[in-house]
VEXDREN-2710 file (C-alpha; in Angstrom, 1 decimal):
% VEXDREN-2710
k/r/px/py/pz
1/UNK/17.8/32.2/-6.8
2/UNK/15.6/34.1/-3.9
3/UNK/12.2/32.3/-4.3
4/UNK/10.1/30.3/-1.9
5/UNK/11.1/26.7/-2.8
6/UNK/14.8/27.6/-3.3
7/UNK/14.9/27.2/0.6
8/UNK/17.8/27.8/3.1
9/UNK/17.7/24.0/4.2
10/UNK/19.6/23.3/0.4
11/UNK/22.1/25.9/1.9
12/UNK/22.5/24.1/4.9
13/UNK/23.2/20.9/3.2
14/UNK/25.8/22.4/0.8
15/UNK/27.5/24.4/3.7
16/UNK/27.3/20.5/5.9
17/UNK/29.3/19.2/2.4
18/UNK/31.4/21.7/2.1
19/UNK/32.6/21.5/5.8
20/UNK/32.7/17.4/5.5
21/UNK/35.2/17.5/2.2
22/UNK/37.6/20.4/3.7
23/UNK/37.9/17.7/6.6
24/UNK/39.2/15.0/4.5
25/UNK/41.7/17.4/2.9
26/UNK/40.0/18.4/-0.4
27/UNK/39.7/22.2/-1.5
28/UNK/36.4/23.2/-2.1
29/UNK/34.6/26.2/-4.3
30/UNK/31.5/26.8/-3.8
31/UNK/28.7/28.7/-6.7
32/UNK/25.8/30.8/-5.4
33/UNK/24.2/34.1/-6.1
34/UNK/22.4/34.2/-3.5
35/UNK/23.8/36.5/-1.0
36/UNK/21.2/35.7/2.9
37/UNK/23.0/32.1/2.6
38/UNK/25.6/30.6/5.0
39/UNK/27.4/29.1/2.0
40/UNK/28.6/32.5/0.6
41/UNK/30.0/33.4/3.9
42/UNK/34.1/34.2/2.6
43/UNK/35.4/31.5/5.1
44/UNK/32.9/28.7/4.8
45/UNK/35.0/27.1/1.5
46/UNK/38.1/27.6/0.1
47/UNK/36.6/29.3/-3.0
48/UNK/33.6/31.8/-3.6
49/UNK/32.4/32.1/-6.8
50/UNK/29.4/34.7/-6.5
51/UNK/27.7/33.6/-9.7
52/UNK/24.1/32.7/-11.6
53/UNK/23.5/29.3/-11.1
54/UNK/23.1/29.1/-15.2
55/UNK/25.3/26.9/-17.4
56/UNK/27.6/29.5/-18.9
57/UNK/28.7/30.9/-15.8
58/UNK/29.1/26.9/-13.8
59/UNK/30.9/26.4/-17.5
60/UNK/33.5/29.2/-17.6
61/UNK/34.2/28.7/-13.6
62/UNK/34.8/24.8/-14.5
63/UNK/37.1/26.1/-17.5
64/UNK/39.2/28.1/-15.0
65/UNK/39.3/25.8/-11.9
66/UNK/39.2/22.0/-13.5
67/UNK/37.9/20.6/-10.6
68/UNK/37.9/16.9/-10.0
69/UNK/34.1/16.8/-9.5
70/UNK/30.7/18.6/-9.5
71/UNK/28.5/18.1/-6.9
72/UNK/24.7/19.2/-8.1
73/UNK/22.3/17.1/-5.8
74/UNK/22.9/19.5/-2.7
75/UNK/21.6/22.5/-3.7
76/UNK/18.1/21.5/-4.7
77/UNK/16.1/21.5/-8.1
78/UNK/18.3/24.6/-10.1
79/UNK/22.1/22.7/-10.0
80/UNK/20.3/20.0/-10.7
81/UNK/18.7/21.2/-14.0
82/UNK/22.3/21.7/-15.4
83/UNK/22.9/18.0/-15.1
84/UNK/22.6/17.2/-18.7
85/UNK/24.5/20.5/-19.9
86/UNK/27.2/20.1/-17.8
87/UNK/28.0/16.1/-18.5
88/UNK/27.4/16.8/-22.4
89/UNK/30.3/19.9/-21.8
90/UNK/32.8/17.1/-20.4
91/UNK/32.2/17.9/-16.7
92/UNK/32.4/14.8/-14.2
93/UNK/28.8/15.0/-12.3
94/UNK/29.4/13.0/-8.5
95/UNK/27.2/11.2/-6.9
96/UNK/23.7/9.9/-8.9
97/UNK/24.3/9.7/-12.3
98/UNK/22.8/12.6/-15.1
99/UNK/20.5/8.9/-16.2
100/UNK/19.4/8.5/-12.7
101/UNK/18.0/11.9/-12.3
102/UNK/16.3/12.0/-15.9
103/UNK/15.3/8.2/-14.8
104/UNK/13.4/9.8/-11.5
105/UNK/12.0/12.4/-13.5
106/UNK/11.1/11.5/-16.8
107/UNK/7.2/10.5/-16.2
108/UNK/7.8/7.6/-18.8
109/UNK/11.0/6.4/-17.5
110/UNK/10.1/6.8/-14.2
111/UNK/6.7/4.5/-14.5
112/UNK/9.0/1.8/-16.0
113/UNK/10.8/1.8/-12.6
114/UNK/8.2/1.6/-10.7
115/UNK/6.5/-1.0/-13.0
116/UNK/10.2/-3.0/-12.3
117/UNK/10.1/-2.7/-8.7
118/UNK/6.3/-3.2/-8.5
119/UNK/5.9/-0.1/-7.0
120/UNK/1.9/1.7/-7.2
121/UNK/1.4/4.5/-8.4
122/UNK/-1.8/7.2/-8.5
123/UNK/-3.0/6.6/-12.5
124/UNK/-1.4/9.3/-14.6
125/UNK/-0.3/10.6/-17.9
126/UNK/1.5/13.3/-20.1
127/UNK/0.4/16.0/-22.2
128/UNK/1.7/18.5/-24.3
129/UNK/-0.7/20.6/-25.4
130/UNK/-4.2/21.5/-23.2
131/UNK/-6.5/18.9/-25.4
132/UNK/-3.9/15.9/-24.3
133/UNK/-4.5/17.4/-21.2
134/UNK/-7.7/17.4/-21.0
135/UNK/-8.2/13.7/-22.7
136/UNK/-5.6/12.4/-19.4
137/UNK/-7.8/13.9/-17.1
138/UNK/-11.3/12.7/-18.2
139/UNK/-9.6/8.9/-18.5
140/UNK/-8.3/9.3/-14.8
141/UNK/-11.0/11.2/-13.6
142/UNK/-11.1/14.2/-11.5
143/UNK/-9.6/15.8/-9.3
144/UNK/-6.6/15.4/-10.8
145/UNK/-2.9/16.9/-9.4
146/UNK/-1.2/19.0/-12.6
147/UNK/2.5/19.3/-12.3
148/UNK/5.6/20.8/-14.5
149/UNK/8.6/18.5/-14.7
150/UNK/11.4/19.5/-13.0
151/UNK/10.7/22.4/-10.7
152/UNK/11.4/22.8/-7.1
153/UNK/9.1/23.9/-3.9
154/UNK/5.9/22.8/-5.8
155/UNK/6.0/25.8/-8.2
156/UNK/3.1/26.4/-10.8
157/UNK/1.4/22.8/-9.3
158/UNK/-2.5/23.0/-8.9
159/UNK/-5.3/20.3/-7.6
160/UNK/-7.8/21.0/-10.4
161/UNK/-11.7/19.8/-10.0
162/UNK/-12.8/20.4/-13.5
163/UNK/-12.3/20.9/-16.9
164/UNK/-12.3/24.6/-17.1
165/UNK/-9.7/25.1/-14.4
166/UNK/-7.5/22.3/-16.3
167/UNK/-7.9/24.6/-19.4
168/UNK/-6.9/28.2/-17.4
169/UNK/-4.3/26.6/-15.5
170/UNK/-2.5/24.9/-18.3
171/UNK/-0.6/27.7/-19.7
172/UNK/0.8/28.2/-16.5
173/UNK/2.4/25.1/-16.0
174/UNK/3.2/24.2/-19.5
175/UNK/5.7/27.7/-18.7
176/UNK/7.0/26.4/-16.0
177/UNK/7.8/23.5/-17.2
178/UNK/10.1/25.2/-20.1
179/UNK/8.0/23.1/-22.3
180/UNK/8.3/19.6/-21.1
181/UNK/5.2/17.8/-20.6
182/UNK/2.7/18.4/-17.9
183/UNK/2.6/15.4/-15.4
184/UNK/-0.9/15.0/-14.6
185/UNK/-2.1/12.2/-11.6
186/UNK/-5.2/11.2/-10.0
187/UNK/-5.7/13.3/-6.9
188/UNK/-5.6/10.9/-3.9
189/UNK/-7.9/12.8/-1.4
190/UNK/-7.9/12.0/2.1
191/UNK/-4.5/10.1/2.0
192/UNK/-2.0/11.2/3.9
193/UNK/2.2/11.2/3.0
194/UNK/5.2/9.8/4.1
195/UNK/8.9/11.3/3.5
196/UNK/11.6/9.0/3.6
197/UNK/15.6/10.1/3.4
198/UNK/18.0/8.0/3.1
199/UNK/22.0/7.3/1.7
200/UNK/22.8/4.9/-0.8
201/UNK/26.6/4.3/-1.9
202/UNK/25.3/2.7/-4.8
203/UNK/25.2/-1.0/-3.2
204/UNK/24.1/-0.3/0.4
205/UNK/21.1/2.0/1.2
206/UNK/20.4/3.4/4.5
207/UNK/17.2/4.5/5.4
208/UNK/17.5/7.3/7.5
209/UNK/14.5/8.6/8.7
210/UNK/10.7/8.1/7.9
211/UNK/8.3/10.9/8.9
212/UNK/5.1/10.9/8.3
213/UNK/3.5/14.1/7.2
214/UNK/0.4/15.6/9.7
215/UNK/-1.2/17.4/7.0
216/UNK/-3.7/15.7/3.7
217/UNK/-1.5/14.5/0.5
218/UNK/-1.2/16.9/-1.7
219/UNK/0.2/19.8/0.3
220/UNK/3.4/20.5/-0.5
221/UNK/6.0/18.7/1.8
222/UNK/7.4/22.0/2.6
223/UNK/4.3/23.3/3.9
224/UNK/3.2/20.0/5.7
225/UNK/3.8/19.6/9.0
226/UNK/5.8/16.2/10.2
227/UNK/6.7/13.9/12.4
228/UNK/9.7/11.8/13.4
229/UNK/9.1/9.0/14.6
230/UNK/6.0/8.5/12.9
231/UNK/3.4/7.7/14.9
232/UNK/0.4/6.6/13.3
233/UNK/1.9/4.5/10.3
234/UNK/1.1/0.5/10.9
235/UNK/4.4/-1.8/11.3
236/UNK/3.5/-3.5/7.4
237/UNK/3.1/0.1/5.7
238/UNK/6.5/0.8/7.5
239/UNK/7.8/-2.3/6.3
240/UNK/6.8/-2.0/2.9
241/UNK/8.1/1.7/2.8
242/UNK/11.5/1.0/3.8
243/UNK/11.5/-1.8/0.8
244/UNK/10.4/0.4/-1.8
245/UNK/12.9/3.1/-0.7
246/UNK/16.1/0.5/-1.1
247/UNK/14.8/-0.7/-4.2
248/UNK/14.7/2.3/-5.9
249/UNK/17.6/3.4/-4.5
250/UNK/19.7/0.2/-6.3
251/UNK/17.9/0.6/-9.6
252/UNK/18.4/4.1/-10.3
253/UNK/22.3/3.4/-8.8
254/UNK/21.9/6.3/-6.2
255/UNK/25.2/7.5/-5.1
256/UNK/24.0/10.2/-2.2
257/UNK/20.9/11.6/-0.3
258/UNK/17.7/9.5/-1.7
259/UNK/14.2/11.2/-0.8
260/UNK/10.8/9.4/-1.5
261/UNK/7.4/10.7/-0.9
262/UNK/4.7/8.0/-0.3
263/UNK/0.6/8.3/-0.2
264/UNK/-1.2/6.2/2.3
265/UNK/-4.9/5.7/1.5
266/UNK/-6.8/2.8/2.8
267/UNK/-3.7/0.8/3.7
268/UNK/-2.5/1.0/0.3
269/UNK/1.3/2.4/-0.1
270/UNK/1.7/4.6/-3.7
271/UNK/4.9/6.1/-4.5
272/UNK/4.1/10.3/-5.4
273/UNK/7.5/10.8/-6.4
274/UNK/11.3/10.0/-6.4
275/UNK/14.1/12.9/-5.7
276/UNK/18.1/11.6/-5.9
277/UNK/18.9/14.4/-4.2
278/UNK/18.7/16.2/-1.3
279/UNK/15.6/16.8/0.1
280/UNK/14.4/19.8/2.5
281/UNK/13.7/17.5/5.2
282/UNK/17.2/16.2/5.4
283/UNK/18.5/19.2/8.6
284/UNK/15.0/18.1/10.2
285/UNK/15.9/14.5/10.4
286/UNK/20.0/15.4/11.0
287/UNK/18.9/17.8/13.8
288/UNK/16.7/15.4/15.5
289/UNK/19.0/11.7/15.1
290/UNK/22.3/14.0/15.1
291/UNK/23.3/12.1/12.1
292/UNK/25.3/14.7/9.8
293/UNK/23.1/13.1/6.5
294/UNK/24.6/15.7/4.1
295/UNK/28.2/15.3/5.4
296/UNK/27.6/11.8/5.1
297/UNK/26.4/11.9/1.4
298/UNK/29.0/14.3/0.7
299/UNK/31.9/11.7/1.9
300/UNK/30.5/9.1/-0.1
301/UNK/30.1/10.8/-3.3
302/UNK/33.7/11.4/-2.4
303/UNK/34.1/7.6/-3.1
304/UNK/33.6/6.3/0.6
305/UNK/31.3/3.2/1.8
306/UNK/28.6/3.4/4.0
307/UNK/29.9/0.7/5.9
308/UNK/32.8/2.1/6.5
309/UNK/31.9/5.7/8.1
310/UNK/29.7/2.9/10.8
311/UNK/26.1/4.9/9.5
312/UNK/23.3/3.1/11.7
313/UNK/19.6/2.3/9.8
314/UNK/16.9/4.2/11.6
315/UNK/18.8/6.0/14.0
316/UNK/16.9/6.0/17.1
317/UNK/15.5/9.6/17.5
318/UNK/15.7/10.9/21.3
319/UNK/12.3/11.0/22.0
320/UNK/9.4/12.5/19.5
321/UNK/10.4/15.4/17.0
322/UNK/8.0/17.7/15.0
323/UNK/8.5/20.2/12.1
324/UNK/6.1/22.5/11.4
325/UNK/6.3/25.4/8.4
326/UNK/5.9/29.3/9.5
327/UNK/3.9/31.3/6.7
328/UNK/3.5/34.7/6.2
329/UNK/-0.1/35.1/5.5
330/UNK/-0.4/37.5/8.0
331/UNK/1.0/40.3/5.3
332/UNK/0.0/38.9/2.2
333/UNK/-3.8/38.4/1.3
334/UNK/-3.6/35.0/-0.1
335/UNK/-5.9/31.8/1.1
336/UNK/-4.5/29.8/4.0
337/UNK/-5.5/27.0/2.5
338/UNK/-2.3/24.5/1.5
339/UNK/-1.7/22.6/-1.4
340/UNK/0.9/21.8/-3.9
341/UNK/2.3/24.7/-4.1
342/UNK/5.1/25.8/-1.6
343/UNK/4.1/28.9/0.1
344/UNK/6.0/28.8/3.7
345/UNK/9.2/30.7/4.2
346/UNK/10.5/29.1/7.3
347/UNK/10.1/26.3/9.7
348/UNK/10.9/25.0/13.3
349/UNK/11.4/22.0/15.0
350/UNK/9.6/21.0/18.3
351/UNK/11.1/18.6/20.9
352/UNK/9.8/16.1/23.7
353/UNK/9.3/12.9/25.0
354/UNK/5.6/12.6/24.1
355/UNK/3.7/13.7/21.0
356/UNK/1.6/15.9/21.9
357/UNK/4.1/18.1/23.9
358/UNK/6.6/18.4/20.8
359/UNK/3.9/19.5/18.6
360/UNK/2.7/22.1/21.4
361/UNK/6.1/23.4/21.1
362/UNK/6.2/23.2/17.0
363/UNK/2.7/25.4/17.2
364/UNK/4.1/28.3/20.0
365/UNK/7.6/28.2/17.8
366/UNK/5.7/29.1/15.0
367/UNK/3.7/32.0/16.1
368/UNK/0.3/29.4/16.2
369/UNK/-0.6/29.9/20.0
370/UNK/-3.1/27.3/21.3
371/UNK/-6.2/27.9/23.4
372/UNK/-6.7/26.0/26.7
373/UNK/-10.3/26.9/26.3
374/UNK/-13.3/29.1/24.6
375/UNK/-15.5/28.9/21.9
376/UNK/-14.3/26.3/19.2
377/UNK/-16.8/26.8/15.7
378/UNK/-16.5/23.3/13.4
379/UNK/-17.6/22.9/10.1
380/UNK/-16.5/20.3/7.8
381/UNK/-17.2/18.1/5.3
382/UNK/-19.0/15.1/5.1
383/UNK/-16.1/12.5/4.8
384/UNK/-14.8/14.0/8.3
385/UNK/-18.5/13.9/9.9
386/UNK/-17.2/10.5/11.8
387/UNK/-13.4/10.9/12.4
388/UNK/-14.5/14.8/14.2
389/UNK/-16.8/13.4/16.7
390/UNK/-14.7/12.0/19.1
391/UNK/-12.0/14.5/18.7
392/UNK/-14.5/17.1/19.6
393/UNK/-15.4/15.1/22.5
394/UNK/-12.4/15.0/23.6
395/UNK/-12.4/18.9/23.6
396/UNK/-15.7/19.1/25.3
397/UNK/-14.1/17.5/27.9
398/UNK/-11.4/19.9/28.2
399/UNK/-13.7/22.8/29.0
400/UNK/-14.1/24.0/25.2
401/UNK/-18.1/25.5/23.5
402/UNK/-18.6/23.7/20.1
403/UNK/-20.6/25.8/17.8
404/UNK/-21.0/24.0/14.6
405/UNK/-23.0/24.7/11.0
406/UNK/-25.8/23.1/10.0
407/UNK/-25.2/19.6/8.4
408/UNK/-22.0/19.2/11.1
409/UNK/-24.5/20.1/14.2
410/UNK/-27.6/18.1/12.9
411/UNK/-24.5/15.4/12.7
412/UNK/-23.4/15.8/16.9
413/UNK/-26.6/15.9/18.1
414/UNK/-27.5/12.5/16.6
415/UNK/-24.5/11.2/18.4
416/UNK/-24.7/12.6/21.4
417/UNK/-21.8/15.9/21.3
418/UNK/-24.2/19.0/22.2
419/UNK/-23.5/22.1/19.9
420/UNK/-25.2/25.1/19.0
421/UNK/-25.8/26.7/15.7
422/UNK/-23.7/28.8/13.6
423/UNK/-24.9/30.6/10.4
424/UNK/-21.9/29.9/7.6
425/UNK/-21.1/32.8/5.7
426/UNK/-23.7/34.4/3.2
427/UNK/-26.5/32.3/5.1
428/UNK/-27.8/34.4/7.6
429/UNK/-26.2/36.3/10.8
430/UNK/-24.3/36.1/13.3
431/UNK/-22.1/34.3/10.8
432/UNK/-18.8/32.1/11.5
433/UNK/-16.9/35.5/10.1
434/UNK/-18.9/37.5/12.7
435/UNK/-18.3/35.3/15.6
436/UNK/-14.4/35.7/14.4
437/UNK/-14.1/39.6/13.9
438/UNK/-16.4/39.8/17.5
439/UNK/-13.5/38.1/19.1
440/UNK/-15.2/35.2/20.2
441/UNK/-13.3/32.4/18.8
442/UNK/-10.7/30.7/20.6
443/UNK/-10.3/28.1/17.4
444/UNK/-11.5/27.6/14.0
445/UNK/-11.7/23.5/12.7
446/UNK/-13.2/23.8/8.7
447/UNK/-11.9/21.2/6.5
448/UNK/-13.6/22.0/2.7
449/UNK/-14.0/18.8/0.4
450/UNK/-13.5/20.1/-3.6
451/UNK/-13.3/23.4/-5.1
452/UNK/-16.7/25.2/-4.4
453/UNK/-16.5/24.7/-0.5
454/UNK/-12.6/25.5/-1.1
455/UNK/-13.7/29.0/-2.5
456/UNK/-16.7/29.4/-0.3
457/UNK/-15.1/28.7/2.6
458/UNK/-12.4/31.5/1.7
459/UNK/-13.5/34.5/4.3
460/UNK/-13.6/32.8/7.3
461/UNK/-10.2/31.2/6.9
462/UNK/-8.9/34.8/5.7
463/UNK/-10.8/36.4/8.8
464/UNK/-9.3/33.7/11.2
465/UNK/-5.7/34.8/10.2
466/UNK/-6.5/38.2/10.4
467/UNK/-7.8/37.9/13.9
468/UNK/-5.6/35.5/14.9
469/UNK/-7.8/32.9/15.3
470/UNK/-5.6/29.2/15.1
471/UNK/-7.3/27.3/12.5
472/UNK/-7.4/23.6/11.2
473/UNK/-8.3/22.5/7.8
474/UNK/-7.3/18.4/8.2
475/UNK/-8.4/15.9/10.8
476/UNK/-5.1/15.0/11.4
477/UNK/-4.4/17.9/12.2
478/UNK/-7.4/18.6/14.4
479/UNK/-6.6/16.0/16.6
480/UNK/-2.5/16.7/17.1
481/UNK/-4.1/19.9/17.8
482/UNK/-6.5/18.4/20.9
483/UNK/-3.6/16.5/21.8
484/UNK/-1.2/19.4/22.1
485/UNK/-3.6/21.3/24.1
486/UNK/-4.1/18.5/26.9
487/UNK/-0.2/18.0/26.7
488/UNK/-0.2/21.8/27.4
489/UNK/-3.0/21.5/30.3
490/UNK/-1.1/19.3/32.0
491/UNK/1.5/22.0/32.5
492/UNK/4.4/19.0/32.8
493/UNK/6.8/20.7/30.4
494/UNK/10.5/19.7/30.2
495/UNK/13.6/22.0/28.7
496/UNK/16.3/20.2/27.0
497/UNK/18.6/21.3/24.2
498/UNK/18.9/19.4/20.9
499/UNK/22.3/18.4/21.7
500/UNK/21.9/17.5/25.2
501/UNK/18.8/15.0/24.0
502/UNK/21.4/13.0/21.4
503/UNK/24.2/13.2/24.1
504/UNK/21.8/11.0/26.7
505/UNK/20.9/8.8/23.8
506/UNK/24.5/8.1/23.0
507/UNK/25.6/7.4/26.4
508/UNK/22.6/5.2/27.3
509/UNK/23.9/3.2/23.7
510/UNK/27.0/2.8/25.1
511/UNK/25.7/1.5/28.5
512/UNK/23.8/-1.3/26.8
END
């Protein structure tokens, strides 16, 4: 279907599958209604069936063809849904089993795994109806992150801070969700995600790539930007990562593409969810190790071993890659603030040797152009008071004004980081929005902290994108930003193709 979730990197992945099985001889059809894809392109497979992806139509098409196999865990959350209608109909499902996939995402079933594999997770319940909901939510404590079961691209998800959001948002979800039960966790604020991918044959898994996300948890992975390698994840959280990730991968018997999201607060690794499918992030990481990870998967659910098609654990990725996610705020007015929710409709990919470069290149790909100098206005919450300070020394030093509000100024000048004052919006003027519709502003750091600074904050993140004003709402973010900017100063930039990047890492392979 044409909806923000659905996205084009689940057509890229079926199209990578398709290409991979007409290669070892099989004849492939391929079902999608969806006509801006590359997979319903006439020559791509060997059949086109231009249909809803609903169970009747997939039914009557597997009456008429009697394929061998059906592969759902390529096309994202919709195939996937007809898992349990299509086995019960007599249709052979490849790759991770129909009790795999209700395993992963089955809140009971899926705490029992975790519980086996002594994996953490945030605290969390089900509810039904909006008084369980409410009853989950005062045991765990707010905020809490409300989520339907099985939807894709973060639909109909919400960070709520109270009870009477929890109440007006319910109905929502409990819609999406077709009636299943709402998943509701504990809200880890200030932790930040990981996103692993990796291919499992059912008794080897291969981790293939582990990126770590620059944005909060709790924005949608879609949404977040990454990076590959990551680059500020300590050797034992890596460690214990890539341990989690094979052990689910044996117990739910994945036979394909494996994707795992991970929290990191405090040192602490939780497990947010588990996917035995496809993920979005799988052309990032192909793109940037030139590993083929969906042509891979799609041999193997073919019946092939990962030993024997020679795939390598951690591919070594040619230097430092970076995907960030292109939004179209600019013609819809809707808050620029991320969450759980997808809302991008595109990404790119940034390439270099050092970090800071690559994500430079992400930002300009994306439309986000960086200043090399102006006025920068700050204002952010409490919690960030002591990681901002010696970022925004750091931009001091590069020739950048720091105008800050109140509480963050009175904060500086106790440390020693001159600012001046800035009124924030409905205290007095000139206010942050003025200083942004004047033109002033080269760049706009405010990172809100709960839902009334989340709402108040609203105008000047709305007037930023209006004026085109780069803004940054994480710390993480804040300071890939500074380092993009002196990566940019130092005008050393260095052109090289994808392609021509994996070709110098395979022939220096081959030397050694």
């Amino acid at each position: 279907p044409n909806r923000i979730g659905q996205g084009i990197e689940f057509d890229y992945c079926c199209v990578q599958a398709v290409l991979a099985l007409r290669e070892v001889g099989y004849e492939t059809i391929m079902i999608n209604s969806n006509p801006e894809t590359v997979s319903t392109d006439f020559d791509v497979s060997d059949k086109l069936y231009f249909e809803a992806l609903t169970l009747e139509d997939v039914v009557e098409i597997l009456h008429l063809e009697k394929p061998k196999g059906v592969v759902l865990q390529l096309g994202g959350q919709t195939p996937l849904q007809l898992a349990h209608g299509l086995e019960e109909l007599g249709a052979r499902v490849l790759g991770t089993s129909v009790d795999a996939i209700d395993r992963a995402e089955d809140r009971d079933r899926f705490d029992e795994v975790c519980r086996k594999i002594g994996a953490r997770t945030p605290d969390n319940g089900l509810a039904k109806t909006e008084e369980e909901a409410v009853s989950v939510a005062r045991r765990i404590g707010f905020p809490v992150l409300v989520r339907p079961s099985y939807v894709l691209g973060g639909r109909a998800m919400r960070i709520v801070y109270d009870e009477l959001s929890l109440r007006a948002f319910f109905e929502d979800a409990i819609h999406a969700s077709s009636n299943r039960p709402i998943l509701i966790d504990s809200f880890l604020e200030d932790a930040f995600e990981a996103d692993v991918d990796a291919l499992c044959d059912g008794r080897q898994v291969v981790v293939c790539g582990i990126m770590q996300h620059i944005e909060d948890a709790g924005v949608h992975s879609g949404d977040s930007a990454c990076v590959l390698p990551p680059y500020l994840l300590s050797g034992l959280v890596l460690e214990e990562i890539r341990e989690l990730t094979r052990k689910f991968a044996l117990e739910l018997g994945v036979v394909g593409l494996l994707n795992v999201q991970y929290a990191i607060k405090d040192g602490v690794v939780y497990v947010l969810e588990v996917n035995p499918r496809a993920s979005r992030t799988v052309p990032f990481v192909s793109k940037a190790t030139g590993v083929p990870l969906a042509r891979l998967a799609a041999r193997v659910m073919a019946g092939e071993k990962l030993v024997d098609l020679g795939v390598q654990e951690e591919p070594p990725v040619p230097g430092v890659a970076v995907k960030e996610a292109v939004f179209p705020f600019n013609r819809f007015d809707v808050d620029v603030l991320l969450g759980p929710e997808m809302r991008s409709t595109g990404e790119v990919m940034g390439f270099d040797d050092s970090f800071g470069m690559a994500f430079a290149k992400a930002q300009i790909s994306a439309g986000n152009m960086l200043p090399e100098e102006g006025l920068l206005i700050v204002t952010v919450n409490d919690s960030d008071k002591e990681t901002v300070t010696p970022i925004l020394r750091r931009f001091r030093d590069l020739g950048f004004e720091i105008m800050a509000t109140q509480g963050t100024r009175d904060y500086l000048e106790r440390l020693g980081v001159p600012a001046q004052h800035v009124y924030k919006v409905n205290e007095g003027q000139p206010s942050i929005v003025d200083h942004i519709v004047s033109g002033d502003v080269a760049l706009l750091i405010n990172t809100p902290l709960g839902k009334k600074s989340q709402y108040d904050d609203y105008a000047m993140r709305r007037a930023a994108i209006t004026h085109n004003v780069p803004y940054l709402t994480t710390m993480s973010a804040t300071s890939a930003a500074c380092d993009a900017i002196i990566a940019l100063k130092s005008r050393v930039q260095e052109v090289r193709s994808v392609q021509e990047r994996i070709a110098s890492l395979n022939a220096s392979a081959q030397m050694t």
